[in-house]
C-alpha positions, 0 to 999 in steps of 0.5 A, a space after each residue: 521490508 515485506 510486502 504481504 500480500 502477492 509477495 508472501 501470500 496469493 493476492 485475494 479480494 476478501 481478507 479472510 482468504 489471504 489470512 496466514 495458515 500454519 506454514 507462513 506465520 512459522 516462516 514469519 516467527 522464524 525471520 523474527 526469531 534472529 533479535 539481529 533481524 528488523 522484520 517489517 511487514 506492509 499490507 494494504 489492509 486497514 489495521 484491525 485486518 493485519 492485527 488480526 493477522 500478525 498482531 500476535 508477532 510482538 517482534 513484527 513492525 506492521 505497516 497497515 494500508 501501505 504504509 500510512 499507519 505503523 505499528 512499531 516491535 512491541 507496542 499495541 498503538 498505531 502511529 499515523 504517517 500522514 503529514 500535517 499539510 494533510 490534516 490542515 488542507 481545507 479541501 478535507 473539511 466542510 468548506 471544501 467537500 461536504 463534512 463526513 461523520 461516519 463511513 458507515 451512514 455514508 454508505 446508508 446513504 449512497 443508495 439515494 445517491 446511485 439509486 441502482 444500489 440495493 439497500 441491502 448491499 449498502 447495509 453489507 458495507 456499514 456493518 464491514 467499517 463499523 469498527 474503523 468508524 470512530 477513527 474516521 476524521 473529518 480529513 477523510 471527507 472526500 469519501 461522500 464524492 466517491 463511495 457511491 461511484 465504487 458501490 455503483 460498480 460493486 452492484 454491476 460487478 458480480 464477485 466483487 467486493 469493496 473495502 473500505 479503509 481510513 486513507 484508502 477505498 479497494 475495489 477488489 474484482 480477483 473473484 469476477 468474470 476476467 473478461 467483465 471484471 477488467 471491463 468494469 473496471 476500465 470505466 470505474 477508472 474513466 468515472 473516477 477521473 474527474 476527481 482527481 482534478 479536484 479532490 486531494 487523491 490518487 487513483 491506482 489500477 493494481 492487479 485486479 483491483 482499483 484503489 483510491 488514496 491519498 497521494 500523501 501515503 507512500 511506502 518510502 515515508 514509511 520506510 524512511 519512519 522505519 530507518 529514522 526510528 532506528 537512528 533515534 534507538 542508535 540501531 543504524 549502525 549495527 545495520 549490515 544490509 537492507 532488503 526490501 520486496 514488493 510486487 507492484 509499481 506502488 513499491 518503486 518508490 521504496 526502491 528507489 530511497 534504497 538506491 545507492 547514493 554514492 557517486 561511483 556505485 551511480 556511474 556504474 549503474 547509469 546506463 542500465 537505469 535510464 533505459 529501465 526507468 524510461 520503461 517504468 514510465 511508461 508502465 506508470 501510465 498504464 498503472 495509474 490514471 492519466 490524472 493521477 499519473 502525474 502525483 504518482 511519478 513526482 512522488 517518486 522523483 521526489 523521493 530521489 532528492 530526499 536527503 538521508 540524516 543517516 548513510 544507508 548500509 553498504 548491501 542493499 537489496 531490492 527485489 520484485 516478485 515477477 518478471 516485470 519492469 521496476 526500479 528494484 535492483 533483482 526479482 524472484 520469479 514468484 512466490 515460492 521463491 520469494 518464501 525460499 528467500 526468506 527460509 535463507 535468512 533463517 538458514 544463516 541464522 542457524 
């Protein structure tokens, strides 16, 4: 399980920058190539992005938005994760959050609503979700509160860019002034705070980028979709070992389903633990906002206590990329290595 962007690829606020050249989609072929492999690729990006991408690798499972749609090996479908609770919650729909029929007459009208949003610029944004519009349901509601507060900040920003998805909206700033971009985005955070108090929604500060999304969507559900589709194909036993990587706080969650459940392998790691997970606490906070801090680490918690209907394999391996502090058991120092990680698995194969 591979996160793409940071971990195979440099992170970039447009998507065409960060599109697979020759050498990577070759690396990528070559994992797949072993049928014992189970390749699956995760990216923040909506869905058509990484179709465009990877949609051409039939043996790649695709993860889009971070888990909150799949794309199994050798189907052309997407399956939604999101839980039913989600779908059934009535601060989605009219009568709690003003009805939403499209994205991209959404982002026409942000003008009148932060009238230092040029028309044209909102005319950049409905031409940029055109394609995702009718996948938007009326569940995705909360978008009317919070896109023009994200177009206020894209006008005042210059070099930043804002993607707008189906569970998520990305404020991209890797192509701003440092200084200005990290300022802006210190108060897109304090502007956002207020409605995580009321609306159904986690606001995050990735690297270089400020992202809104439901808290419902995680990479461990993901992964734990990925693992129950290989027990219903009776694959999970053929599994030798289970690797994952990523490069942020929003993949400690998938770190830890992969943790060892076994009582002597837990022993022996406790000491280490406590003191790494009480300093990825306090990394969570500088992560996430204040609000939205206390949705993400109970997702995480969560995540301890949910029960496996398989045993997991005996080799785990979980890996950041970067020396920083996290719930994965090893780290790469970047991204070359991380490639070098991969070219190893090609290398045992042959």
């Amino acid at each position: 399980v591979i996160d793409y962007e940071s971990v195979l690829i440099t992170a970039q606020s447009l998507s065409e920058l960060v599109a697979p050249d020759k050498e990577l989609l070759s690396l990528i072929q070559g994992v797949c190539e072993d049928k014992g492999n189970i390749v699956v690729v995760v990216s923040c990006r909506p869905k058509h992005v990484l179709e465009n991408w990877l949609g051409h690798i039939t043996e790649l499972v695709l993860c889009a938005e971070s888990g909150a749609f799949v794309r199994w090996q050798g189907e052309r479908d997407w399956t939604s994760l999101l839980p039913t609770s989600v779908l059934n919650d009535s601060r989605f729909h009219s009568g709690g959050i003003p009805h939403v029929q499209s994205i991209a007459s959404l982002a026409t009208s942000a003008a009148s609503d932060v009238p230092s949003v040029s028309a044209s610029l909102c005319s950049d944004i409905s031409s940029s979700t055109a394609n995702i519009d009718d996948a938007i349901e009326d569940e995705s509601a909360w978008y009317s509160e919070i896109l023009p507060i994200f177009e206020y900040y894209r006008e005042r920003t210059p070099g930043s860019i804002l993607e707008v998805g189906e569970t998520n909206v990305a404020w991209y700033y890797h192509d701003a002034d440092d200084e200005h971009g990290l300022w802006q985005a210190n108060n897109l955070m304090v502007s956002l705070q207020e409605f995580c108090n009321r609306l159904p929604i986690l606001v995050m500060m990735e690297t270089k980028t400020v992202r809104v999304r439901l808290p419902q969507v995680s990479k461990a559900h993901m992964l734990m979709h990925v693992l129950t589709k290989l027990a219903e194909v009776e694959k999970i036993p053929d599994l030798i070992f289970v690797m994952a990587c990523g490069e942020d706080k929003t993949d400690d969650d998938m770190f830890t389903l992969l943790e060892p459940r076994d009582e002597t392998t837990r022993k022996k790691n406790k000491v280490v633990k406590r003191q790494k997970q009480k300093t990825a606490r306090l990394q969570t906070r500088k992560m996430f906002s204040s609000v939205g801090e206390k949705n993400a680490q109970k997702a995480i918690d969560a995540v301890k206590e949910t029960p496996l209907p398989f045993p997991l394999p005996r080799y785990l391996f979980t890996c950041m990329v970067g020396v920083k502090m996290t719930t994965a058991r090893g780290y790469v120092a970047g991204l070359q290595e991380a490639a070098d990680l991969l070219r190893e698995v090609v290398a045992k194969k042959e």
